[in-house]
C-alpha positions as CSV (number, residue, x, y, z in Angstrom):
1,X,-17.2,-11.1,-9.2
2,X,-15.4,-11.8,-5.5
3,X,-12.0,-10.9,-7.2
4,X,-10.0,-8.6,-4.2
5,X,-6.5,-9.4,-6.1
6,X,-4.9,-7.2,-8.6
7,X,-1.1,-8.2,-10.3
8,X,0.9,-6.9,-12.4
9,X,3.7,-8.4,-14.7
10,X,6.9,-6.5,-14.0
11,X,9.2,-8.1,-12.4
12,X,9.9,-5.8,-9.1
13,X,12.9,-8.8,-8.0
14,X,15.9,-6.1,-9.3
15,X,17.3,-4.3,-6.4
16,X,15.5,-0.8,-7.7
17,X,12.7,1.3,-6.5
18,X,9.5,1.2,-8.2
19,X,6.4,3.0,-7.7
20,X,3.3,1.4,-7.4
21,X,-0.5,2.6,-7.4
22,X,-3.2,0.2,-6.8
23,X,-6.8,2.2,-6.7
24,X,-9.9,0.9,-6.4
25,X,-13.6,2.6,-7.2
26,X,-16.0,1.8,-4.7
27,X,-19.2,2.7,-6.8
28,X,-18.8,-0.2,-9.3
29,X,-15.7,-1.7,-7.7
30,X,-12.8,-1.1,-10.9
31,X,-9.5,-1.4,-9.9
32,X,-6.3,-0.2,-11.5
33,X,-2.3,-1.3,-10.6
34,X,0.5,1.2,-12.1
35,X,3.7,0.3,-11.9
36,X,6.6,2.9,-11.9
37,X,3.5,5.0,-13.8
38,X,2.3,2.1,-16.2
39,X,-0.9,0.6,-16.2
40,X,-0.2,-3.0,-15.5
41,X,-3.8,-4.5,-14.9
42,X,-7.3,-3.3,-14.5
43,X,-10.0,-5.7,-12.9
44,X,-13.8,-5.7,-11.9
45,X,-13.9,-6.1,-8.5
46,X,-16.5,-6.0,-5.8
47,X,-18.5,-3.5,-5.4
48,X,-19.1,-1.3,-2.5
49,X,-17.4,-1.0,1.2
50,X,-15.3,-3.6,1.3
51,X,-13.5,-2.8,4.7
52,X,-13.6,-5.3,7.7
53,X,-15.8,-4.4,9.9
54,X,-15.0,-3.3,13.6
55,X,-17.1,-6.4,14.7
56,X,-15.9,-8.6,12.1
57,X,-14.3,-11.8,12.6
58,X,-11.5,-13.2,10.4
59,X,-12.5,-15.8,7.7
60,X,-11.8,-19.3,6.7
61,X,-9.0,-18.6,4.4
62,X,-5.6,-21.1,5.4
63,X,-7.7,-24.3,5.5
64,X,-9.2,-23.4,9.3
65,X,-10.0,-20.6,11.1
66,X,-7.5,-17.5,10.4
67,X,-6.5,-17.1,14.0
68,X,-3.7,-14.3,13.4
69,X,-5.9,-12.6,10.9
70,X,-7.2,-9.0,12.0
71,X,-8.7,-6.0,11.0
72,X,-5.8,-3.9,10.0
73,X,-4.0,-3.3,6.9
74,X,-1.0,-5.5,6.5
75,X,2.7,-4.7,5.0
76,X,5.7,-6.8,4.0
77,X,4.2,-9.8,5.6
78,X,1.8,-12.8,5.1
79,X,-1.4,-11.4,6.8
80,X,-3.0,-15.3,7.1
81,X,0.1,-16.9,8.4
82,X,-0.4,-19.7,5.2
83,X,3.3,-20.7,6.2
84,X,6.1,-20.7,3.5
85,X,4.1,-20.9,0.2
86,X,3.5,-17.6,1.0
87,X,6.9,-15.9,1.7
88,X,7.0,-12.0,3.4
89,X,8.0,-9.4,1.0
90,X,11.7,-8.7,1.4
91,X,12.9,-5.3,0.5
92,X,12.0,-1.6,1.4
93,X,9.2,0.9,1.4
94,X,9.4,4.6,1.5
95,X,6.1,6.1,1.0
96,X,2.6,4.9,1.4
97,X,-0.3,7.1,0.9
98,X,-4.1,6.6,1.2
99,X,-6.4,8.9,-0.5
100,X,-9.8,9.0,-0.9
101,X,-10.1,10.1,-4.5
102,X,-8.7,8.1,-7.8
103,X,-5.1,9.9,-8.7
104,X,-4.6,8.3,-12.3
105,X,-7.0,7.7,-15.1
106,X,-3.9,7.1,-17.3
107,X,0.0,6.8,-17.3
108,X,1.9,8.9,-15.5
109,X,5.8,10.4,-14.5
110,X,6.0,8.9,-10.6
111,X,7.1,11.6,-8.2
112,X,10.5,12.5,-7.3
113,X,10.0,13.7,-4.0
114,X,8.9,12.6,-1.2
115,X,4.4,13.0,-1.1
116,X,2.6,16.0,0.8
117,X,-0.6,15.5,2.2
118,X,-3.5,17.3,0.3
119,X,-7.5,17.2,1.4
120,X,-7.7,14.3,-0.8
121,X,-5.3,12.3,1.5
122,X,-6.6,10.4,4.6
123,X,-3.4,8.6,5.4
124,X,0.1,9.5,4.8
125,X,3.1,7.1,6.0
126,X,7.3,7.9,5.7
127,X,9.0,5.0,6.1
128,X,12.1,6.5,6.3
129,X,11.8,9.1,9.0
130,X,10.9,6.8,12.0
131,X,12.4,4.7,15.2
132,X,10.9,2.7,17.8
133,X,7.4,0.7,17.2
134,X,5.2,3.8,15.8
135,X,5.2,4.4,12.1
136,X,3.8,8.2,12.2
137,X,0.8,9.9,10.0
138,X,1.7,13.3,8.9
139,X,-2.1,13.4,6.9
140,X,-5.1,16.0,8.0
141,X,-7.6,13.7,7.8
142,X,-10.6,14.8,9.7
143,X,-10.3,13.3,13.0
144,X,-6.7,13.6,13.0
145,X,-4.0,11.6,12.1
146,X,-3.6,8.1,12.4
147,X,-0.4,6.4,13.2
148,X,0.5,3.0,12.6
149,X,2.4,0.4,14.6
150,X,5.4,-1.8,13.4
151,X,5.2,-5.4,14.9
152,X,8.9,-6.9,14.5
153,X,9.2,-10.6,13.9
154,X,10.4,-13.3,11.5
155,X,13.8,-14.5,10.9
156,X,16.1,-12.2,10.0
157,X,13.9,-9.9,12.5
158,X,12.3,-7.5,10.8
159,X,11.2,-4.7,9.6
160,X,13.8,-2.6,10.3
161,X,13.6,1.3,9.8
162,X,16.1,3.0,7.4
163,X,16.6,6.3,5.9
164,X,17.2,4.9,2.0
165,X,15.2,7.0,-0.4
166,X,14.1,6.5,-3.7
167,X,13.9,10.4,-4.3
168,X,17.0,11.8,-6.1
169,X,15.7,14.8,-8.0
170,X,13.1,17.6,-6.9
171,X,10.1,17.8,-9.1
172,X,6.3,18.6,-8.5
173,X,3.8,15.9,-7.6
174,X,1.1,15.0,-9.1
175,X,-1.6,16.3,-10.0
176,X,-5.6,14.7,-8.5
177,X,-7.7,14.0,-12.0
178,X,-10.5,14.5,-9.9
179,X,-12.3,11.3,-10.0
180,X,-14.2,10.2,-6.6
181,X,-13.1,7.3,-4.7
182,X,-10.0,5.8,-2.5
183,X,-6.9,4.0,-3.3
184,X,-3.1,4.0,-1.8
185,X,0.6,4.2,-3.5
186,X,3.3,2.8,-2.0
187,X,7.4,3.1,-3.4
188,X,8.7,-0.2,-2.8
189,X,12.3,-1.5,-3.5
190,X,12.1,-5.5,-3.7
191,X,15.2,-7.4,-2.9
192,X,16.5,-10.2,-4.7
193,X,16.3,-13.5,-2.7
């Protein structure tokens, strides 16, 4: 019932881009993982708002208190610092979008260009257009957009920014099914180690 982890069994270790969807219903707390448009797993989860809190303080997760733990959303790294059980992803994404309504209630063809905001997205993130330490919004979300921040470290230093694309043809995105809720897709391209 306390189940916040969803995997799939495709192997994403092959020096291609993939597409992947995890969403999550907060009403009874489903969630769904497609990868490159297949459903890979479906789990009840918790219910509810499950987002940390603007007070909250980080939980008791890497055998003591999670010191670099924080409130924010965490990519291609080991949020907890749990040390190297836990390696960082190593590889590329290109698109990451965060949506506040469920996109698939079956398989699908992935894009082939890059995503558009729409009023169902609250976040939208191009991994491939940016420099410097701010990874840029380009959603409407009420309240305006908000931008991200890249925090380099690790050895190799990363992440770096680059202008690799997993888009090669133009077609139309997809299409919203219309079911209520939030959920994010990222395009990832895992390197072998």
């Amino acid at each position: 019932p306390n189940n916040y982890t969803i995997t799939g069994r495709t192997d994403l270790l092959d020096n291609d881009w993939h597409h992947v969807a995890a969403q999550r219903r907060r009403s009874d707390g489903m969630m769904w993982l497609y990868i490159d448009g297949q459903l890979e797993a479906s789990v009840d989860g918790p219910d509810g708002d499950i987002s940390y809190p603007d007070d909250g303080v980080p939980l008791n997760r890497c055998g003591g208190p999670c010191v670099n733990s924080d409130p924010f959303i965490v990519l291609a790294a080991e949020k907890h610092d749990a040390g190297s059980e836990f390696p960082s992803f190593s590889g590329w994404m290109d698109e990451l979008r965060f949506s506040n309504t469920l996109r698939y209630s079956q398989n699908f063809t992935p894009s082939t260009i890059p995503f558009a905001t729409d009023p169902s997205t609250v976040g939208l993130y191009h991994f491939d257009e940016g420099s410097g330490l701010t990874i840029g919004d380009s959603s409407l979300a009420p309240g305006g957009p908000s931008d991200g921040v890249l925090q380099v470290g690790g050895t190799p230093t990363g992440p770096l920014w680059s202008t690799e694309t997993p888009f090669t043809s133009l077609a139309s995105d997809v299409n919203l099914d219309g079911v209520v809720d939030g959920q994010d897709f990222l395009f990832i391209q895992q390197s072998t180690p």
